[in-house]
C-alpha positions as CSV (number, residue, x, y, z in Angstrom):
1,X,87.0,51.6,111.2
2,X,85.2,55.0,111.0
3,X,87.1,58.0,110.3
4,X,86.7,60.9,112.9
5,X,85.9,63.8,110.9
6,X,85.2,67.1,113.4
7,X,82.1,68.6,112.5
8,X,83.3,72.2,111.4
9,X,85.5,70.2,109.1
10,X,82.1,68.1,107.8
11,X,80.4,71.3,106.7
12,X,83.5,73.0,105.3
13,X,83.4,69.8,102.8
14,X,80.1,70.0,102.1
15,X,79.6,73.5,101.4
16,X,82.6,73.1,98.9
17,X,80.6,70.1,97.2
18,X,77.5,72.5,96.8
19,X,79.3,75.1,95.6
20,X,80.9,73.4,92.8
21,X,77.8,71.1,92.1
22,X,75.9,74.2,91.9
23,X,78.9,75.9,89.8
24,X,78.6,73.3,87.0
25,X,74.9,73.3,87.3
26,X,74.8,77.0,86.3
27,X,77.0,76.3,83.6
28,X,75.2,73.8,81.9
29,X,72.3,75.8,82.0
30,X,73.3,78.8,80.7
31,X,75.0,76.7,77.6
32,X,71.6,74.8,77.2
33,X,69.6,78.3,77.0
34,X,72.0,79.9,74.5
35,X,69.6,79.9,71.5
36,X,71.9,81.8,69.1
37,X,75.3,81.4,67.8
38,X,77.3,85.0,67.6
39,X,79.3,84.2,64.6
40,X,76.5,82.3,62.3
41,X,76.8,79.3,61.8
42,X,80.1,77.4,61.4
43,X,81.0,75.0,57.8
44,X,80.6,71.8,59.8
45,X,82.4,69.9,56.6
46,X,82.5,68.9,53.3
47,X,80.6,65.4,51.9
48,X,81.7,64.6,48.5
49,X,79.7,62.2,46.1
50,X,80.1,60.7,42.7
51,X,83.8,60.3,42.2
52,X,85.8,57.2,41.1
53,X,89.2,58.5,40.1
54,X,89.5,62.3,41.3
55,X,91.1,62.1,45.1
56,X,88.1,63.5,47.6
57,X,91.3,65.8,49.2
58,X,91.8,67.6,46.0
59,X,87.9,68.1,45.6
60,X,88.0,69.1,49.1
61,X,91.1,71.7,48.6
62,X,89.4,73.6,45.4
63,X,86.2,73.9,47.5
64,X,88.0,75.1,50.1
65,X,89.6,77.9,48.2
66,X,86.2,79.1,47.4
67,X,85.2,79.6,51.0
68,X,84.1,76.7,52.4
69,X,86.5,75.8,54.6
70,X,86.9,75.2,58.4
71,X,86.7,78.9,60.2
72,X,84.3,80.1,57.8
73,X,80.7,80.8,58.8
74,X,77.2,81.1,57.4
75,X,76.3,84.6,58.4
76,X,72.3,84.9,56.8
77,X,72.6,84.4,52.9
78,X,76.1,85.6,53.6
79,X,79.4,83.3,54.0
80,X,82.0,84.9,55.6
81,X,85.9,83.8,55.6
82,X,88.4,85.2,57.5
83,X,89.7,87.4,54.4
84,X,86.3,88.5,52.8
85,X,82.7,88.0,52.9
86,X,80.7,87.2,49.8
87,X,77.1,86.5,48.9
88,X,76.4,82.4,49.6
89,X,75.0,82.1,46.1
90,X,78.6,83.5,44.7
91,X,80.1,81.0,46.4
92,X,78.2,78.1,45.5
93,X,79.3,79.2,42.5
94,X,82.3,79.9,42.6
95,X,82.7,76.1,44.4
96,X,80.9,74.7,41.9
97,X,83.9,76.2,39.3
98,X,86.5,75.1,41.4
99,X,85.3,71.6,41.9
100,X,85.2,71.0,38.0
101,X,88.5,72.2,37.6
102,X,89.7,69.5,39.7
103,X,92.6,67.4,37.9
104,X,93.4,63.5,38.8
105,X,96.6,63.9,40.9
106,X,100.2,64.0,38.7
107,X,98.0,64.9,35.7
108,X,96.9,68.1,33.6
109,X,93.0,65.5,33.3
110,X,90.0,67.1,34.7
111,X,87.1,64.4,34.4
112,X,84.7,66.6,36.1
113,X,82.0,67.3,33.5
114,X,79.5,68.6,36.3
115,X,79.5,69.8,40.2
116,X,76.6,70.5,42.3
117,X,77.1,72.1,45.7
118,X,74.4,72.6,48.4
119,X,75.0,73.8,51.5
120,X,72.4,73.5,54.2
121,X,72.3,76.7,56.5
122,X,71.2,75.3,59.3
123,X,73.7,72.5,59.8
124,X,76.8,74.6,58.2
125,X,77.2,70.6,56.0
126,X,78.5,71.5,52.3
127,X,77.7,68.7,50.2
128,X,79.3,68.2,46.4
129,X,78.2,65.5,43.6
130,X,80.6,65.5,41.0
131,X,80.1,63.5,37.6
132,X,83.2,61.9,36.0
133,X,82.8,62.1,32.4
134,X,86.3,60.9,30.6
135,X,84.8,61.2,27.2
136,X,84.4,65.0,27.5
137,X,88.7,65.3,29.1
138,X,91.1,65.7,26.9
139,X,93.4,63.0,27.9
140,X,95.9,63.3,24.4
141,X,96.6,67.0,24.9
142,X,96.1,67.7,28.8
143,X,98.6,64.8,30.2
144,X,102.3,65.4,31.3
């Protein structure tokens, strides 16, 4: 029942198990001990809070167009896309802009009376709370 391994053979295998035990084991560590990122720090994603009628994808596109998107980095109080970089507090801004010009999907109505955006520097998380206000749209004039 025992299988006749020849005992050049038996070190062979176990040398190749060290080395690649030991292989991974470097690895691992020299991830762990990697204290900074090169780049920044990535956007992680986008949280969106308050909304009832506007579609999160369409809040999620405008902010995008202002920067935060996937591939763009947090760089100091610098955010840094793959076409420009621009100071973070422009482009809170600017996202801020964007998000209340948000329309409800096959219509010209932008409920959106108020956005704030944060963004949390450490984590690379955007977060957005919108207010809906439909007494301050103009629902007569602004539909198709």
């Amino acid at each position: 029942m025992f299988i006749k391994v020849r005992r050049d053979t038996l070190i062979i295998l176990i040398l190749a198990f060290m080395l690649i035990v030991s292989g991974r084991l470097m690895t691992y560590i020299a991830y762990a001990s990697s204290t900074e990122t090169p780049e920044g720090i990535p956007i992680a994603g986008v949280i969106i809070k308050g909304n009832d009628v506007v579609p999160t994808d369409s809040i999620r596109a405008n902010v995008a167009a202002a920067g935060f998107r996937p591939g763009s980095y947090i760089d100091g109080d610098t955010l840094v896309t793959s076409k420009r970089s621009l100071p973070l507090n422009e482009a809170i801004a600017t996202a801020e802009q964007f998000a209340m010009r948000t329309t409800i999907s096959g219509t010209r109505i932008a409920p959106i009376a108020a956005a704030d955006v944060k963004v949390d520097t450490k984590t690379g998380i955007v977060t957005i709370n919108v207010i809906e206000d439909f007494a301050t749209a103009d629902i007569k004039g602004g539909g198709y």
